[in-house]
C-alpha positions in Angstrom: 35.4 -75.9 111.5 37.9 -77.7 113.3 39.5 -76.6 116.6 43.0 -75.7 114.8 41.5 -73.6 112.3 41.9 -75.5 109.1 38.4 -76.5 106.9 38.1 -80.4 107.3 37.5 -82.3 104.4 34.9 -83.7 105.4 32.7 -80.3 105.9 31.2 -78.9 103.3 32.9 -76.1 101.1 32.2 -72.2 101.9 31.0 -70.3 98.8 32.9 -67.2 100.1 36.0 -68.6 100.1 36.4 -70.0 96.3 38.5 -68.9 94.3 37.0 -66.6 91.4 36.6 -68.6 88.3 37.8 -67.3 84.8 35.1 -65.5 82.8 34.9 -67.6 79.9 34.4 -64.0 77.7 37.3 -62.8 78.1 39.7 -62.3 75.5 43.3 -61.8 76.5 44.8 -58.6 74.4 46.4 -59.4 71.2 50.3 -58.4 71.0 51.2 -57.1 67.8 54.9 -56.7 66.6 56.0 -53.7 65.6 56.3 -53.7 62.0 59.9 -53.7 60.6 60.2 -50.0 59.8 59.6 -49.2 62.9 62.1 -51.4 64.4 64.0 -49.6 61.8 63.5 -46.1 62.4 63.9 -47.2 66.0 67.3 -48.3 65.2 68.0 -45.0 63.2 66.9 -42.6 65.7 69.3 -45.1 68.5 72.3 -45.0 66.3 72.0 -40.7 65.5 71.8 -40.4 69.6 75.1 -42.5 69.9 76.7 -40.6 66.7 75.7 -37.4 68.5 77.0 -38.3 72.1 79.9 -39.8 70.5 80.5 -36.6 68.2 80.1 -34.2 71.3 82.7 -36.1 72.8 85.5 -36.4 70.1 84.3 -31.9 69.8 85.0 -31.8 73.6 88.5 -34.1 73.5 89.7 -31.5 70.4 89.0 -28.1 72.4 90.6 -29.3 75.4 93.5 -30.5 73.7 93.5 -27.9 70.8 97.3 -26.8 71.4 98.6 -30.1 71.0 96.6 -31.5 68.3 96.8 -28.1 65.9 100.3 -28.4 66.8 101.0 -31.8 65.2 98.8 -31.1 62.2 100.3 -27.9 61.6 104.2 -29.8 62.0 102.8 -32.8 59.4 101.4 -30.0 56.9 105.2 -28.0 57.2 106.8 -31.4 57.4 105.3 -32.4 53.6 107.1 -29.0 52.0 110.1 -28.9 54.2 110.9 -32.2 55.9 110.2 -33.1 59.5 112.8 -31.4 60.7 112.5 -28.2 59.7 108.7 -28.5 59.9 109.2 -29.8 63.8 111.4 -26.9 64.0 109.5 -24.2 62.4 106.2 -25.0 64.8 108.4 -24.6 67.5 109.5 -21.0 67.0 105.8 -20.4 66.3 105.0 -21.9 69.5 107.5 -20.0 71.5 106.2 -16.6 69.5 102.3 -17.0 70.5 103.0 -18.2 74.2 104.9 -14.7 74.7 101.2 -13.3 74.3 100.3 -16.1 76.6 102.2 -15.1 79.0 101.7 -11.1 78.8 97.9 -11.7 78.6 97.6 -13.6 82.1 100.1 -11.1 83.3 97.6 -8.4 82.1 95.0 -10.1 83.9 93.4 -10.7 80.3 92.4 -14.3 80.3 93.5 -16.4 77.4 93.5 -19.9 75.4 96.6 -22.0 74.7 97.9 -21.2 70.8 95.9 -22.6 68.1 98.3 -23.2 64.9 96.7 -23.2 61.3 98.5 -25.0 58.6 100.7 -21.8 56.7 98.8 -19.5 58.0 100.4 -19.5 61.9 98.8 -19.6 64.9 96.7 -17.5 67.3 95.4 -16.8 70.8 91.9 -16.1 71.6 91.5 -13.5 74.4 88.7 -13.7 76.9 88.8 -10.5 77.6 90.3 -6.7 76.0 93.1 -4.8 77.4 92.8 -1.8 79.7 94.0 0.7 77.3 96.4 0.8 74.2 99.5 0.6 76.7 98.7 -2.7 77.6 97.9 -4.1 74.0 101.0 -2.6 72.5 103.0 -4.6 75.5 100.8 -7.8 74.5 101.9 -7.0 70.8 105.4 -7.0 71.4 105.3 -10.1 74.0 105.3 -12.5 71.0 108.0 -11.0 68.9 110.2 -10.6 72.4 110.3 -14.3 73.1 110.3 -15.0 69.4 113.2 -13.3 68.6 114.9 -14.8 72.0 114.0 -18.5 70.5 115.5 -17.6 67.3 118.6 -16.1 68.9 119.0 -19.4 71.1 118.5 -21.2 67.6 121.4 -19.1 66.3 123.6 -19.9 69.2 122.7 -23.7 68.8 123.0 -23.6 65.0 127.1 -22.1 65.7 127.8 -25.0 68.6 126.6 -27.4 66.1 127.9 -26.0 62.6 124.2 -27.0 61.7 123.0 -25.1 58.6 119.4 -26.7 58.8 119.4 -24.9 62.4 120.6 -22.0 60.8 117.7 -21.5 58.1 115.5 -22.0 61.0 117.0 -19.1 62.8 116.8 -17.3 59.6 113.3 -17.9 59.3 112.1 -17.3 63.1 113.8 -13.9 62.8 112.0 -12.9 59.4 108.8 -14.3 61.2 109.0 -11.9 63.9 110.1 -8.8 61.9 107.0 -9.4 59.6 104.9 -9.8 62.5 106.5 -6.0 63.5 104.7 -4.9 60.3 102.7 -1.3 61.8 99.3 -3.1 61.1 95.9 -5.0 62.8 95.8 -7.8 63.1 99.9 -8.1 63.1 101.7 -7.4 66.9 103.6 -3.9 65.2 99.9 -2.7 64.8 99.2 -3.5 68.3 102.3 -1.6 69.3 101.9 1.0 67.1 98.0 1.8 68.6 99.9 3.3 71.5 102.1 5.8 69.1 100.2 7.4 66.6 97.0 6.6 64.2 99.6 7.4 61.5 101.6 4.5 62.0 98.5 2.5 60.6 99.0 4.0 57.3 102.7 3.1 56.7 101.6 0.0 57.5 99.1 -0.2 54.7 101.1 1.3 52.4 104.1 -1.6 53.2 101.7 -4.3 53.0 100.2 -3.2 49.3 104.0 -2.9 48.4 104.4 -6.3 49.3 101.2 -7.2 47.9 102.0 -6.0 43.9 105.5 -6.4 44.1 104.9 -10.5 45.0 101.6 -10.4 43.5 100.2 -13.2 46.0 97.0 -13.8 46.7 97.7 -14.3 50.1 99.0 -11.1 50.4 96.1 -9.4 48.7 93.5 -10.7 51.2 95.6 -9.4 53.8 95.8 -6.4 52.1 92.0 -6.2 52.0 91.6 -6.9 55.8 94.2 -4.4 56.7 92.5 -1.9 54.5 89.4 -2.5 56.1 90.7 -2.3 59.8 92.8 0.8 59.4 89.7 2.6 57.9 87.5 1.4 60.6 89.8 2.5 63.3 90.9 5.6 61.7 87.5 6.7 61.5 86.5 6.3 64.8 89.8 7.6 66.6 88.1 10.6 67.6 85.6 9.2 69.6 85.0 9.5 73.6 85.9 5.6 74.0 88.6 5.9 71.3 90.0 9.1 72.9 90.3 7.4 76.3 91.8 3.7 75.0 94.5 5.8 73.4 95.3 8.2 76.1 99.3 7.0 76.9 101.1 9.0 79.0 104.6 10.0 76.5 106.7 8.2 78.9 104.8 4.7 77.9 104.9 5.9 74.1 108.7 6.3 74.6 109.0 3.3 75.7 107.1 1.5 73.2 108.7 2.7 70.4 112.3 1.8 72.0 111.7 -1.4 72.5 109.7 -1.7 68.9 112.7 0.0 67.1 115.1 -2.2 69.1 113.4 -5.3 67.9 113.5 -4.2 64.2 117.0 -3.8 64.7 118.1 -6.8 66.6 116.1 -9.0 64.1 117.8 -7.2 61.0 121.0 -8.4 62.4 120.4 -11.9 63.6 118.5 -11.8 60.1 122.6 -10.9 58.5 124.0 -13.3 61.2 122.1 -16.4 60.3 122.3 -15.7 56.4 123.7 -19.1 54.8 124.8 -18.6 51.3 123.9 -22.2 49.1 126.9 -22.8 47.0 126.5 -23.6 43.6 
């Protein structure tokens, strides 16, 4: 060895310190391709994941924004039968009917969704939650109809400024909306109102709904008639018990004032109904 460390070139070489040599039996491992439908199914299973991510996605964009999209749908489907217009129009005064609940609902305490609107069939509010007793669901119940018929009103006023008859029929209509909404029966707002009256309100409901029922002979109105049959029997028949008994225990001062302001919408909507009549000259 030299003094700096380094092997000299001249010395011979030290077994130890070789470098290992190759065994000349060993065979490197084959690679094999995967055959092509596996890179297939690979491909499949790749391309269901994305579909699903991407489909969860799109679902989560729609419930956020449910109030607007349902909203436009349910204007485009009115829109086809009645024009833009009074489509545009018509969603509007549905709008301004459901957010009443809205708004009484979050007063209530009750949590609750934006509107949902479904193409000629409305709209809705899903409720996170029930009312503390019947008191408070009547005043959810009549919420809708109470800003409804303001809407319509403020139509009416709008419709005479303007001498607009289109604004006119939809004044009209948002008035007949909201007095068949005040119809005494589940799931209509009257039968919500009604709940903190009397049971018996439930059955001149049913019996106004069958009239309407055979004298239109719509199958709209028959399924209605069928779920209102089936809700009046399910609550009439449990009215007597302890959890029943307690819902429905208003003092006669609420009751009063229930029926006055259920009455007074009948009767305010009958008139704006008179006010907003257009007769179509022929």
């Amino acid at each position: 060895m030299t003094s700096d460390g380094w092997q000299s070139a001249f010395e011979p070489a030290d077994p130890a310190r070789e470098p290992p040599q190759p065994d000349p039996e060993y065979r490197p491992p084959v690679q094999r391709d995967r055959g092509l439908l596996q890179r297939i199914g690979g491909g499949i299973v790749a391309a269901a994941l994305a579909v699903v991510k991407f489909g969860g996605l799109i679902f989560g964009v729609l419930f956020k924004f449910k109030f607007a999209i349902t909203f436009l749908i349910s204007a485009g489907a009115y829109a086809l039968v009645w024009g833009w217009r009074f489509g545009l129009g018509f969603v509007i005064l549905l709008a301004v009917h459901e957010l009443g609940h809205v708004i009484q609902l979050r007063r209530e305490g009750v949590p609750a969704s934006a509107p949902m609107f479904i193409p000629f069939l409305g709209a809705l509010v899903a409720m996170r939650g029930m009312p503390e007793n019947a008191y408070v669901e009547a005043k959810v119940g009549l919420a809708g109809p109470v800003l409804g018929s303001a809407g319509a009103f403020a139509t009416l006023l709008l419709a005479e400024q303007t001498n607009s008859d289109l604004l006119r029929a939809l004044a009209y209509t948002g008035f007949l909306l909201n007095l068949f909404n005040l119809v005494p029966v589940v799931p209509l707002d009257g039968g919500r109102a009604v709940a903190a009256l009397h049971p018996f309100f439930w059955g001149v409901g049913l019996f106004i709904v069958a009239l309407l029922a055979f004298y239109y002979r719509n199958p709209f109105f028959f399924i209605i008639l069928a779920y209102v049959a089936y809700e009046v029997y399910r609550r009439w028949s449990s009215r007597n018990s302890p959890a029943a008994l307690a819902y429905h225990a208003v003092p006669w001062a609420q009751r009063v004032e229930v029926f006055a302001v259920y009455m007074g919408l009948v009767v305010a909507l009958v008139v704006g109904m008179h006010a907003a009549h257009v007769t179509v000259q022929r």
